[in-house]
Rosetta silent file (secondary structure, phi, psi, omega in degrees, C-alpha in Angstrom):
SEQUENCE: XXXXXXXXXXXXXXXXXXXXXXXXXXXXXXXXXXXXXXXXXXXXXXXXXXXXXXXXXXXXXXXXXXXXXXXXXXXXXXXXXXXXXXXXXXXXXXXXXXXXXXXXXXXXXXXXXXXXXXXXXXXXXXXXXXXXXXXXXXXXXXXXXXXXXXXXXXXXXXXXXXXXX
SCORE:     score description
SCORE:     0.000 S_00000001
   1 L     0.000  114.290  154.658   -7.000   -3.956  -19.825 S_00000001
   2 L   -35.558  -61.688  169.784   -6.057   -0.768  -21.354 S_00000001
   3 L  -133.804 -164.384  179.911   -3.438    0.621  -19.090 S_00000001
   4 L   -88.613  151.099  156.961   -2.297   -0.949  -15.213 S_00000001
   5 E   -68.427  143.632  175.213   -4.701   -0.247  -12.103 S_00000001
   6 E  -105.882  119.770  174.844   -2.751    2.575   -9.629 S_00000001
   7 E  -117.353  137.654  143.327   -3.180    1.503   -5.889 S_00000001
   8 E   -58.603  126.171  166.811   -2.516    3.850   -3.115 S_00000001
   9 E  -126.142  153.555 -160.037   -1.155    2.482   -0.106 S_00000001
  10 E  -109.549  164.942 -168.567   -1.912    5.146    2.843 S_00000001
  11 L  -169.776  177.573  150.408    0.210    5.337    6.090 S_00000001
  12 L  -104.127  -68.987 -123.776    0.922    8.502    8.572 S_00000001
  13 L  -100.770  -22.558  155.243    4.198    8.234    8.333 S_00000001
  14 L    68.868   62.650 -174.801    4.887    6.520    4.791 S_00000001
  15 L  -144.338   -9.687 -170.136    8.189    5.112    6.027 S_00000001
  16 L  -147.674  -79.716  164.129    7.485    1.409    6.398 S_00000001
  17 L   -16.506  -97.052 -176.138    3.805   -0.113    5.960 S_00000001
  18 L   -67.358    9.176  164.424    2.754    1.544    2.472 S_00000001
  19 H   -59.918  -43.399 -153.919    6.440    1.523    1.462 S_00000001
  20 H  -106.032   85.156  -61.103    6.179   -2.007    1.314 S_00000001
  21 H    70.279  -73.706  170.536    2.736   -1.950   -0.210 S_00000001
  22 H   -47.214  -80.926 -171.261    3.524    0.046   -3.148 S_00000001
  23 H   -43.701  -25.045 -178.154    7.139   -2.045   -3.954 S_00000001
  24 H   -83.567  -53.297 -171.869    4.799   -5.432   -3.759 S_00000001
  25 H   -40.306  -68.951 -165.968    1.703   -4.311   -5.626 S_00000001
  26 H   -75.812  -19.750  157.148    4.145   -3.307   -8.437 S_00000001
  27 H   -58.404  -17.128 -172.661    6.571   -6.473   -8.196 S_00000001
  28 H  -103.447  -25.854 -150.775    3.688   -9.257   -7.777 S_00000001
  29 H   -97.580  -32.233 -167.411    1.242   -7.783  -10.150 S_00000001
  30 L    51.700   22.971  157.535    4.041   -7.697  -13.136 S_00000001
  31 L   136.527  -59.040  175.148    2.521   -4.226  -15.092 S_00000001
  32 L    -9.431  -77.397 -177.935   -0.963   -5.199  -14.218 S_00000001
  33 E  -119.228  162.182 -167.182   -1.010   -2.574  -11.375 S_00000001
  34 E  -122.873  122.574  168.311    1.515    0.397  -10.681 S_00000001
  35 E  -106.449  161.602 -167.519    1.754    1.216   -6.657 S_00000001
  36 L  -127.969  172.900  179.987    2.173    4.099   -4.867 S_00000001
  37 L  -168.498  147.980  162.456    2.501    4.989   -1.027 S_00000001
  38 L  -168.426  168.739 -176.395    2.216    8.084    0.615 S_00000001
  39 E  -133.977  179.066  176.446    1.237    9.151    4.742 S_00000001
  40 L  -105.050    0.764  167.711   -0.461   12.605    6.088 S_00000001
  41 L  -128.145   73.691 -179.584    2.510   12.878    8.354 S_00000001
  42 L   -86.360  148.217 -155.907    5.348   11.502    6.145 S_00000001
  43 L   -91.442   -3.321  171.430    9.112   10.760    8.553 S_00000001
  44 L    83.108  -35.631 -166.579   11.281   12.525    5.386 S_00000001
  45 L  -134.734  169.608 -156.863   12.955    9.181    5.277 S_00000001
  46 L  -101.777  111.320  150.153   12.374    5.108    4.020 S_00000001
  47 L   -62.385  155.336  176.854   13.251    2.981    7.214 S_00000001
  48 H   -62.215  -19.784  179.795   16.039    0.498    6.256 S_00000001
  49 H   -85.342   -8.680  170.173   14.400   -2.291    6.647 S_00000001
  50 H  -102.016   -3.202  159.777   11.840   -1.771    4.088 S_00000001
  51 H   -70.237  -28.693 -178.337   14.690   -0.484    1.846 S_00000001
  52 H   -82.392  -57.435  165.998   15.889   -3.694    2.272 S_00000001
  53 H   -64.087  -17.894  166.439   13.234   -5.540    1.336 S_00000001
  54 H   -46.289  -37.510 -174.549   12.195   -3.607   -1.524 S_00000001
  55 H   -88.233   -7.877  146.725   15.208   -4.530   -2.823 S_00000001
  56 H   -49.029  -38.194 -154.281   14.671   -8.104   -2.240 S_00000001
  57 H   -91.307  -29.012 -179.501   11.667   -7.877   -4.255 S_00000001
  58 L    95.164    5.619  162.934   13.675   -6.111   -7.103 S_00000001
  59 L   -76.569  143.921  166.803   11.922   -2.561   -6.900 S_00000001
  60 L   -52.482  122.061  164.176   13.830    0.579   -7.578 S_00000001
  61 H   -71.503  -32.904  174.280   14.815    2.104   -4.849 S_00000001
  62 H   -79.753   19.553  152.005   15.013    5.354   -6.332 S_00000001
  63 H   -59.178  -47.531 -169.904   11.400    5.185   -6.735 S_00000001
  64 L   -88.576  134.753  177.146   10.766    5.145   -3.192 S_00000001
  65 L  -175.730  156.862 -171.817   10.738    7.812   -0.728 S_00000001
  66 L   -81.259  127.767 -167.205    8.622    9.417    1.789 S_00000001
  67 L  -151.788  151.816  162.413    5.944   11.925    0.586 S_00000001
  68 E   -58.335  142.149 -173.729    2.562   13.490    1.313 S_00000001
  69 L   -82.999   20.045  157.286   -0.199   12.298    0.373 S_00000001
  70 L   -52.058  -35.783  178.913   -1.140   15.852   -1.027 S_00000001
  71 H   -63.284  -35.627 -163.682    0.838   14.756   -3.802 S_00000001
  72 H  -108.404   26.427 -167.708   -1.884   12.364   -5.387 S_00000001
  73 H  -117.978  -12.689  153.588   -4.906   14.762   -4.251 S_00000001
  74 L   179.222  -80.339 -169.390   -3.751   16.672   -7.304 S_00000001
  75 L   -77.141  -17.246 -178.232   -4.640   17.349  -11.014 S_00000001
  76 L  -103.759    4.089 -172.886   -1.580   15.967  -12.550 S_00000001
  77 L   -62.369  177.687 -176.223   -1.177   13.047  -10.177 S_00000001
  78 L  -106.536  138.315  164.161   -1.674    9.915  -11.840 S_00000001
  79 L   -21.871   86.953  162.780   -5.298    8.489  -11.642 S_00000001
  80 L   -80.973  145.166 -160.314   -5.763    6.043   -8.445 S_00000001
  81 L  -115.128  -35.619  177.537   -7.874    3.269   -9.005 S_00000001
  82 E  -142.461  122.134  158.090   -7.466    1.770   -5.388 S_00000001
  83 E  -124.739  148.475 -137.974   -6.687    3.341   -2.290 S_00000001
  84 E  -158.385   83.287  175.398   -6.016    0.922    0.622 S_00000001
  85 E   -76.486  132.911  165.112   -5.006    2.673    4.208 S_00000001
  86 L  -145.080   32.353  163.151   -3.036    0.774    6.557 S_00000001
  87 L  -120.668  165.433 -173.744   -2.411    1.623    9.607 S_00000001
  88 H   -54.148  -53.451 -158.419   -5.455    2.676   12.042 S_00000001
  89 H   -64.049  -57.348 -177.186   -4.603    6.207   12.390 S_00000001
  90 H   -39.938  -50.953  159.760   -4.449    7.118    8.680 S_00000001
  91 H   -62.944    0.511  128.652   -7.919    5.086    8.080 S_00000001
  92 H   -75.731  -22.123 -175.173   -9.109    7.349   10.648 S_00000001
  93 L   -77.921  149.694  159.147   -7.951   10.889    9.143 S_00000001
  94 L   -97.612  120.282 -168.898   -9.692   12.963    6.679 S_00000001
  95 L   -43.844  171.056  158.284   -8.216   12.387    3.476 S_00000001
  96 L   -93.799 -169.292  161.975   -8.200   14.201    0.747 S_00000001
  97 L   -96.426  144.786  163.468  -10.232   14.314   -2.224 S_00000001
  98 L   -67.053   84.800 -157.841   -9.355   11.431   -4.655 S_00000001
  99 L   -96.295  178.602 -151.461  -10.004   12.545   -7.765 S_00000001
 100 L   107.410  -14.751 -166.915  -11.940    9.715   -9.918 S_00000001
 101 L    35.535   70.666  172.757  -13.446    8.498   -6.824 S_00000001
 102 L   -47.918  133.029  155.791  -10.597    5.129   -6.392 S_00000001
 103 E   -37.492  152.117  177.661  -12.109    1.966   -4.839 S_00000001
 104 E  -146.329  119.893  172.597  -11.276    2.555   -1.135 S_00000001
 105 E  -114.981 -179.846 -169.042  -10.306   -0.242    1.914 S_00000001
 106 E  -119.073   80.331  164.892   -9.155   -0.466    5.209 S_00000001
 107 L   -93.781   83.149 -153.806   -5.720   -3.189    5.652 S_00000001
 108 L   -86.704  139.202  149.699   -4.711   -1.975    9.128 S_00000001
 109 L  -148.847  173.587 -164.239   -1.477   -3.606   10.434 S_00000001
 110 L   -91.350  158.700  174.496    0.898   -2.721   13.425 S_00000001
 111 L   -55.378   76.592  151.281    3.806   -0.534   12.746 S_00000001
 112 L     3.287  -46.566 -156.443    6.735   -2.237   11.970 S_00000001
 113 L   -88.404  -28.101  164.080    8.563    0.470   12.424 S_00000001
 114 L   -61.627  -44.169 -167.297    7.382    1.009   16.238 S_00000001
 115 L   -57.082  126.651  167.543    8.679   -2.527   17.367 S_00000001
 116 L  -121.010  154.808 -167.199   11.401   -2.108   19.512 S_00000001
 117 L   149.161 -145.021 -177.181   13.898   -4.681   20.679 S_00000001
 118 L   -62.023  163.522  147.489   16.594   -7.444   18.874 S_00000001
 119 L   -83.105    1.553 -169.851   17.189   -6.679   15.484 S_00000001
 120 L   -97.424  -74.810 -126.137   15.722  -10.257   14.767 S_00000001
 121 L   -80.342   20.113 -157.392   12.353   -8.880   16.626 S_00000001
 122 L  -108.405  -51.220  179.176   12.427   -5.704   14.160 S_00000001
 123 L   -69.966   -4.203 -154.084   12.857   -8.088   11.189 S_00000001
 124 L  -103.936  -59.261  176.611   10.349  -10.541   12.210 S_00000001
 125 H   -30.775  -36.345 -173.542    7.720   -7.511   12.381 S_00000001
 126 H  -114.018   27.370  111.382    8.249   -6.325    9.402 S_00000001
 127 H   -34.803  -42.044 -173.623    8.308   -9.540    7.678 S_00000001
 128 H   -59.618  -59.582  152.750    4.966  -10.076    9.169 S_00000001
 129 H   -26.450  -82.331 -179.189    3.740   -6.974    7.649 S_00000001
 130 H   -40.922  -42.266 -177.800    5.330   -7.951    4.185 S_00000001
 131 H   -62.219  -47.774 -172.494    3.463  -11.111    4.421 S_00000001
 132 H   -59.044  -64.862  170.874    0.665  -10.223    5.075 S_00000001
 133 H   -55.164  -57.876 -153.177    0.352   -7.350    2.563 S_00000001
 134 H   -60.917  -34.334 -179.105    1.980   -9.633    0.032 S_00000001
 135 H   -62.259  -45.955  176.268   -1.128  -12.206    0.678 S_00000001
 136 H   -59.262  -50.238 -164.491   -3.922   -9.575    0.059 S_00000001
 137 H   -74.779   -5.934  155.935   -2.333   -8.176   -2.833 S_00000001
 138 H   -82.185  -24.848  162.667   -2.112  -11.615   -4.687 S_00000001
 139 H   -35.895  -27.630 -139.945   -6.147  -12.067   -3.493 S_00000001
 140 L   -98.367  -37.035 -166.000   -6.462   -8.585   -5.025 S_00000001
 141 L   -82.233  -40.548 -164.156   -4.364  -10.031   -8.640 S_00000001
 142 L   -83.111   -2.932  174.312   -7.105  -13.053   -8.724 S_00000001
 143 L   -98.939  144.753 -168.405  -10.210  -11.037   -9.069 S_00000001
 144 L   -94.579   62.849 -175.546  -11.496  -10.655  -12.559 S_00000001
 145 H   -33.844  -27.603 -167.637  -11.531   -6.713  -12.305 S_00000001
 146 H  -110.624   48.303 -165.593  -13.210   -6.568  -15.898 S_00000001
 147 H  -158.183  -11.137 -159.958  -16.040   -8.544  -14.888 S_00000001
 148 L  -136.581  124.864 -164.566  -16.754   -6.517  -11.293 S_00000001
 149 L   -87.742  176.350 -162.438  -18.311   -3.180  -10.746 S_00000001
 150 H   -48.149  -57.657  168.310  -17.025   -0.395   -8.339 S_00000001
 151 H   -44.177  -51.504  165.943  -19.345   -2.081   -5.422 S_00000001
 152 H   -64.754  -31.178  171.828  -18.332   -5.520   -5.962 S_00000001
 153 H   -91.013  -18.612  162.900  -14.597   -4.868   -5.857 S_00000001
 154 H   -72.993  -34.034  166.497  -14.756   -2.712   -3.028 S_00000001
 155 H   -47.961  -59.339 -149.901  -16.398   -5.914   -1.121 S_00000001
 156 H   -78.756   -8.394 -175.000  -14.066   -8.296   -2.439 S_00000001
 157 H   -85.203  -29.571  167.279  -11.329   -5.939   -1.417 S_00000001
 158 H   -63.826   -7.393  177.729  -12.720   -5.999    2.224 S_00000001
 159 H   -91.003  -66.201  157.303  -13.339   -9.306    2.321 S_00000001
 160 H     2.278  -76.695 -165.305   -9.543   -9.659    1.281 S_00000001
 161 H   -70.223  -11.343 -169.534   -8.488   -8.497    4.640 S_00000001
 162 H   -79.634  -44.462 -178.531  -11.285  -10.561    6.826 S_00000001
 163 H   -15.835  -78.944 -165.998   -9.315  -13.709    4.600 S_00000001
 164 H   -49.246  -67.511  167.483   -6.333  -12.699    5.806 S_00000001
 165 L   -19.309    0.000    0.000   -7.113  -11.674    9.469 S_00000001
């Protein structure tokens, strides 16, 4: 491998989901891949609880912060290799163009950030969420990327989430 793969993780509001997407991808993968997050409706702000865990994980927080995904649609953005939407609404909008044409999947989970209730039932959600993403993206580390063409890794990334599901 020449340089790391850049994964996209896609959101609306790119405050909780692909926060925690990005901060795993580049913590699990260890330089192998560099993540990113962004929503088409980004909230301006990080919720704390995925500030928290980032920082569990040992990512910089002053990497992270909520931004359009306008930002990576263009010419000086850095190259995405994988883009991976995950909430429903986003993997419904139309995107921009990608340029490079990045692998592209669908890892829909519920909003974290929506749960209302305890502060244990807030935490549990977006644990769930963490988990979950953290399980695909070590599937996603165990495929032999320099062995699997653009068609074959977009399968294996959808088959990734039927695993997981």
């Amino acid at each position: 491998m020449t340089r790391p793969y850049n994964i996209l993780f896609l959101c609306t509001g790119n405050s909780a989901r692909s926060i925690l997407g990005e901060a795993l991808a580049t913590t699990l993968s260890h330089g192998r891949f560099i993540g990113y997050s962004a929503g088409s409706n980004p909230k301006q702000f990080v919720h704390p609880i995925a500030l928290k865990l980032a920082r569990e994980m040992g990512y910089p927080l002053e990497l992270l912060r909520s931004k359009t995904w306008d930002e990576f649609g263009r010419h000086d953005a850095p190259h995405m290799d994988f883009i991976i939407t995950v909430c429903d609404s986003a993997a419904g909008e139309e995107c921009p163009y990608w340029p490079g044409h990045p692998t592209t999947a669908h890892w829909g989970f519920i909003d974290p950030a929506a749960v209302t209730g305890s502060e244990q039932e807030m935490w549990d959600a977006f644990r769930k969420v963490e988990m979950g993403l953290r399980n695909r993206i070590e599937l996603l580390l165990d495929l032999p990327m320099d062995k699997l063409d653009h068609l074959q890794i977009k399968d294996e990334l959808h088959s990734i989430h039927q695993q997981c599901n």
